[in-house]
MOPAC internal coordinates of N, CA, C and O (Angstrom, degrees):
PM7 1SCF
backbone

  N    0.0000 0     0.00 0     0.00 0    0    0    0
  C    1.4440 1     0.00 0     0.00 0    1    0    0
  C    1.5229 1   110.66 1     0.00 0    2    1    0
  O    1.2310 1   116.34 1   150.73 1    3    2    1
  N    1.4225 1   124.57 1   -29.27 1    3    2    1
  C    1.2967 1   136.03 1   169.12 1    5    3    2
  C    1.6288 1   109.83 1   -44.18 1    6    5    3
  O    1.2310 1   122.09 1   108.63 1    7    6    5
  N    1.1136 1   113.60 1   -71.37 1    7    6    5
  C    1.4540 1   108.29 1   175.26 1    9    7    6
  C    1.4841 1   119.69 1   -47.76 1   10    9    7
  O    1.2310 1   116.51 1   136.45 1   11   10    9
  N    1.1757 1   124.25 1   -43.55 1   11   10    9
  C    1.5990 1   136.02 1   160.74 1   13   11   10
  C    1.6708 1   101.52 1   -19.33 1   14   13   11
  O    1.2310 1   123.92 1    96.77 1   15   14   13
  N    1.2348 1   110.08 1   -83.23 1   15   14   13
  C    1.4049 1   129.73 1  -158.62 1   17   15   14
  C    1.5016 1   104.86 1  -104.64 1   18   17   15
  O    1.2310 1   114.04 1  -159.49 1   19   18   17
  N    1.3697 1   128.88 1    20.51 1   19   18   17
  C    1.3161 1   142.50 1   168.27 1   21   19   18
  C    2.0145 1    99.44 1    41.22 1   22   21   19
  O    1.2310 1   116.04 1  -132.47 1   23   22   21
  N    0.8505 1   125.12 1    47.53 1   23   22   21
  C    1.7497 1   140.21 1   152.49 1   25   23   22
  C    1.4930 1   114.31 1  -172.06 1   26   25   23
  O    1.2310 1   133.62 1    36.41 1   27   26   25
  N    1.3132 1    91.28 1  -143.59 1   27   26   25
  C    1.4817 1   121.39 1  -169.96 1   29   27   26
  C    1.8462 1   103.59 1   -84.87 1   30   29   27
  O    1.2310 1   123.84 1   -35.11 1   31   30   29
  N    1.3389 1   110.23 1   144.89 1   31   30   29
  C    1.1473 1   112.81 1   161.33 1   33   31   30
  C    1.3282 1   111.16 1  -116.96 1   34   33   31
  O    1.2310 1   126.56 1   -22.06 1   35   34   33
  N    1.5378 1   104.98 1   157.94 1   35   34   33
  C    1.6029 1   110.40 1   163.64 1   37   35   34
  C    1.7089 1   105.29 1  -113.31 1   38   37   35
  O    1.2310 1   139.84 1    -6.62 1   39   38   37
  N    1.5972 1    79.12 1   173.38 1   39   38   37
  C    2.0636 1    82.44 1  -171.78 1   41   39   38
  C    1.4247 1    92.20 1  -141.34 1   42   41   39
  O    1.2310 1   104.55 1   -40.38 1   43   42   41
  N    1.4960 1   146.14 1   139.62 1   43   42   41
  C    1.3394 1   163.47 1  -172.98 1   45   43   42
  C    2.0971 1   111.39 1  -147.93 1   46   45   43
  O    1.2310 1   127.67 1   -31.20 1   47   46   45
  N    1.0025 1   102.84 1   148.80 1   47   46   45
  C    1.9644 1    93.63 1   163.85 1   49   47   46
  C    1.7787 1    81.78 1  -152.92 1   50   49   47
  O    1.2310 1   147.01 1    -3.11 1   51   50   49
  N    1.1329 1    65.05 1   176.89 1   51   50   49
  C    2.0502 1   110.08 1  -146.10 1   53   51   50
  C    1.6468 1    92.13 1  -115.11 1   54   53   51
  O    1.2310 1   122.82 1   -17.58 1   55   54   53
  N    1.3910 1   112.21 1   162.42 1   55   54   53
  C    1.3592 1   119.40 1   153.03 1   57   55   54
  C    1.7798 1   119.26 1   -55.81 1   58   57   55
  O    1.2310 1   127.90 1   -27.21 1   59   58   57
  N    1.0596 1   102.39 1   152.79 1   59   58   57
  C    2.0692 1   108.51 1   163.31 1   61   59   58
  C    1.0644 1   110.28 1  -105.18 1   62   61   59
  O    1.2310 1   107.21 1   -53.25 1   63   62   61
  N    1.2978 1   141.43 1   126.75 1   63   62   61
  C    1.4816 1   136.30 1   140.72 1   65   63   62
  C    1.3387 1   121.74 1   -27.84 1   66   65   63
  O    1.2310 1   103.12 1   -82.80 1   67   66   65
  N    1.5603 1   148.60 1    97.20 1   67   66   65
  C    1.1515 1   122.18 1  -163.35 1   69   67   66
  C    1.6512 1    99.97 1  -162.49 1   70   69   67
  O    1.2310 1   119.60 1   -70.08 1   71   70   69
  N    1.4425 1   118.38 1   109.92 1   71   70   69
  C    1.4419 1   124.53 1   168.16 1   73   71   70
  C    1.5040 1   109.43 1   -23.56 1   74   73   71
  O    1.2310 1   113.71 1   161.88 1   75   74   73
  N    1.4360 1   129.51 1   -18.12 1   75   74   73
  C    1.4982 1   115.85 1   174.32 1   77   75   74
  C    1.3562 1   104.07 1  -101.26 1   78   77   75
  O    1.2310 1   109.51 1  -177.01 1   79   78   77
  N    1.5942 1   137.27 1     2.99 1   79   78   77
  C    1.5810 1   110.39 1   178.89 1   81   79   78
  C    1.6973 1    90.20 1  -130.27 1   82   81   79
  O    1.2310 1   118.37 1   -90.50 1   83   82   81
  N    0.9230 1   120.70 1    89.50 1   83   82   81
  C    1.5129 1   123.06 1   147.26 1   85   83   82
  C    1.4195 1   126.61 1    -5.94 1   86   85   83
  O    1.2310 1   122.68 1   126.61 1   87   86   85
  N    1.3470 1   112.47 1   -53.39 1   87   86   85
  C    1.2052 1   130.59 1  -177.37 1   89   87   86
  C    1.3689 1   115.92 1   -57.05 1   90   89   87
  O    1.2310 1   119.28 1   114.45 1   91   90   89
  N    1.6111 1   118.98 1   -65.55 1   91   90   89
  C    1.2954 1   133.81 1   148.94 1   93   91   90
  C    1.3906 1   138.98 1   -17.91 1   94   93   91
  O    1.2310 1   126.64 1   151.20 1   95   94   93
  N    1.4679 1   104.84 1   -28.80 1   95   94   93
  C    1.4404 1   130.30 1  -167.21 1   97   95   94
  C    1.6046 1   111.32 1   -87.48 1   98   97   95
  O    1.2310 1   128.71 1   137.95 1   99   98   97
  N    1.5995 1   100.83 1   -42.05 1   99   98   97
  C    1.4832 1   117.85 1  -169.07 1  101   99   98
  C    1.6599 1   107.62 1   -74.81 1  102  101   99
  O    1.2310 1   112.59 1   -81.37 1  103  102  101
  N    0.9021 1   131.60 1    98.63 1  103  102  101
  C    1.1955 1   135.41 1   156.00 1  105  103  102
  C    1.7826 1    95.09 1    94.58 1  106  105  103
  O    1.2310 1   124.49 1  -120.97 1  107  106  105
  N    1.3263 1   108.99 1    59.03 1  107  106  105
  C    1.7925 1    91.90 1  -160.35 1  109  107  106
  C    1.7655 1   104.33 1   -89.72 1  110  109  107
  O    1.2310 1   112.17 1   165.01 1  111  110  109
  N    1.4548 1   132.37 1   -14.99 1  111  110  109
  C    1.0501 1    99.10 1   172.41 1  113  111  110
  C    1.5671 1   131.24 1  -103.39 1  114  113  111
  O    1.2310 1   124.47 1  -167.48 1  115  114  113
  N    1.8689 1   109.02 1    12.52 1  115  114  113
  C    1.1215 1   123.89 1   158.66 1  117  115  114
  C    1.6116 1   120.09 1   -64.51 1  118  117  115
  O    1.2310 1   137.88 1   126.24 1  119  118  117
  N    1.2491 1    82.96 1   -53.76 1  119  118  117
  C    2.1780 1    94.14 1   164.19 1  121  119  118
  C    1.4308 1   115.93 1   -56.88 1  122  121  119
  O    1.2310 1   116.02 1   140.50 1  123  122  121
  N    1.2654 1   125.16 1   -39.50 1  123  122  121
  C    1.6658 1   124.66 1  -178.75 1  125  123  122
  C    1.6010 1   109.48 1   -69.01 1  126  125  123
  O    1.2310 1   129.09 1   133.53 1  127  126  125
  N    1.3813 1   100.08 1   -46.47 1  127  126  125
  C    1.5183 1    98.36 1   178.56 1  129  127  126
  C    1.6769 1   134.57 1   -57.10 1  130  129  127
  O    1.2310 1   136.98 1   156.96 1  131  130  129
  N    1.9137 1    84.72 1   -23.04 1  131  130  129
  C    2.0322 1    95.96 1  -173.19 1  133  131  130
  C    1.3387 1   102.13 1   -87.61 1  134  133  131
  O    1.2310 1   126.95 1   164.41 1  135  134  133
  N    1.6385 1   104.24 1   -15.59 1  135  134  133
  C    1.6090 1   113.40 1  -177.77 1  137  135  134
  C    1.4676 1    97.15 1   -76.39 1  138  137  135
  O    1.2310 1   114.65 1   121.73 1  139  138  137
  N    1.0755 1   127.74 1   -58.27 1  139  138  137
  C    1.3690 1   116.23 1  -173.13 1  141  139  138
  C    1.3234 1   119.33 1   -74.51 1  142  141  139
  O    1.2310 1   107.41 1   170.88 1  143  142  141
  N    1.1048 1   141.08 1    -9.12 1  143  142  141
  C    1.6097 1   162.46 1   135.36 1  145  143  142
  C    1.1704 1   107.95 1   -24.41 1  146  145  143
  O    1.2310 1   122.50 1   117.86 1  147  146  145
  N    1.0927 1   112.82 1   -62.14 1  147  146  145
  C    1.9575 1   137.28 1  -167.22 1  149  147  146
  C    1.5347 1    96.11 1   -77.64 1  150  149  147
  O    1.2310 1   118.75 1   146.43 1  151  150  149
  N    1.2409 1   119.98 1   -33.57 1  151  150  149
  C    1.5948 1   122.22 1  -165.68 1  153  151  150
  C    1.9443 1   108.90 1  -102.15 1  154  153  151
  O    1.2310 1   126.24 1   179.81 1  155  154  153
  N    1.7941 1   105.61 1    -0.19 1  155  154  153
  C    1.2789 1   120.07 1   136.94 1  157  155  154
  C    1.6094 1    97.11 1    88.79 1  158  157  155
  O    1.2310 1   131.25 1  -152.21 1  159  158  157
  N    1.6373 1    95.89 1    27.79 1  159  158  157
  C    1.7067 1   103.15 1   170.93 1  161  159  158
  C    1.2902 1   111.03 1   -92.41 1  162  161  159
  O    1.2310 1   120.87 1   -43.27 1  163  162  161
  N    0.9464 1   115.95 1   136.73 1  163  162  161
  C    1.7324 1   131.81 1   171.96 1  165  163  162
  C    1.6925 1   104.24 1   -77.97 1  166  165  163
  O    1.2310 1   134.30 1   -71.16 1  167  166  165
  N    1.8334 1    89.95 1   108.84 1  167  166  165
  C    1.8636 1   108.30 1   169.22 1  169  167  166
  C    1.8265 1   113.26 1   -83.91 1  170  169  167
  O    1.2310 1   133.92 1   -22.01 1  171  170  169
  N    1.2909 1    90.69 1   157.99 1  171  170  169
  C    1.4413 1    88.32 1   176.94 1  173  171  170
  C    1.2983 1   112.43 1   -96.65 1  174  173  171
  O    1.2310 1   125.61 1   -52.91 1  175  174  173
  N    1.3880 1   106.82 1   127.09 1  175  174  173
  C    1.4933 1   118.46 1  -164.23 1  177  175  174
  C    1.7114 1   124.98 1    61.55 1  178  177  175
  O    1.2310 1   122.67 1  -160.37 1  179  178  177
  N    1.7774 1   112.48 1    19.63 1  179  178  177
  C    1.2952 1   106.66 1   154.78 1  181  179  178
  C    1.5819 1   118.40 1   -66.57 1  182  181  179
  O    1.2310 1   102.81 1  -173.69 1  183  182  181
  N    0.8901 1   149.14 1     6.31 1  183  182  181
  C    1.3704 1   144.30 1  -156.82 1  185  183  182
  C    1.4333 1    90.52 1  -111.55 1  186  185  183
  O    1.2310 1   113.94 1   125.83 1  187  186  185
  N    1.8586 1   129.07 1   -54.17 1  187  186  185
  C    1.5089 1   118.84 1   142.40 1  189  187  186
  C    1.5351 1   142.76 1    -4.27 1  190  189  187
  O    1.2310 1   132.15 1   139.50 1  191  190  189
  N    1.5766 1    94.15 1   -40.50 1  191  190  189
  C    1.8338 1    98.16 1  -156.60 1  193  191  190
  C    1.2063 1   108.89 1    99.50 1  194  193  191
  O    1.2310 1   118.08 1   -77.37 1  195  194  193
  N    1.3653 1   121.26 1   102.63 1  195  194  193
  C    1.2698 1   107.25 1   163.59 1  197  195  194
  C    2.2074 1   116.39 1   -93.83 1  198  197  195
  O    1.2310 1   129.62 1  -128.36 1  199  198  197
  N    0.9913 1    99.06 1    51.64 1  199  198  197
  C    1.3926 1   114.31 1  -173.98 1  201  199  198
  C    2.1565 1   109.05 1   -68.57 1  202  201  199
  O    1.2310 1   120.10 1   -65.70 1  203  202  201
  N    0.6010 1   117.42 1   114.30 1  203  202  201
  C    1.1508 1   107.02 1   163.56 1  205  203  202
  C    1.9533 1   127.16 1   -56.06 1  206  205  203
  O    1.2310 1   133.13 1   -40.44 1  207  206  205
  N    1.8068 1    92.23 1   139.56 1  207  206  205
  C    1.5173 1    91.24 1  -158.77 1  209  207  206
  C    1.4588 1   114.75 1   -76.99 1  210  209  207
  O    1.2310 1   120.10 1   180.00 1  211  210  209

């Protein structure tokens, strides 16, 4: 995969939406977003706030 993308990759996962994890369910795309935040992906228009209005 190195040659692909000429370095290093990283690898992270996120919650699933999924009738078997409850957890996942509750607030899931506030949680996906801090997950991918934390995992050092650039959101569109996090630098905004993504706060609800």
């Amino acid at each position: 995969m190195s040659a692909v993308v000429g370095g290093s990759v990283s690898t992270g996962m996120i919650l699933h939406p999924s009738p078997a994890s409850p957890i996942a369910n509750r607030g899931w795309a506030d949680q996906a977003e801090r997950q991918l935040t934390d995992l050092g992906v650039a959101l569109p228009g996090a630098d905004a706030g993504s706060e609800s209005e």
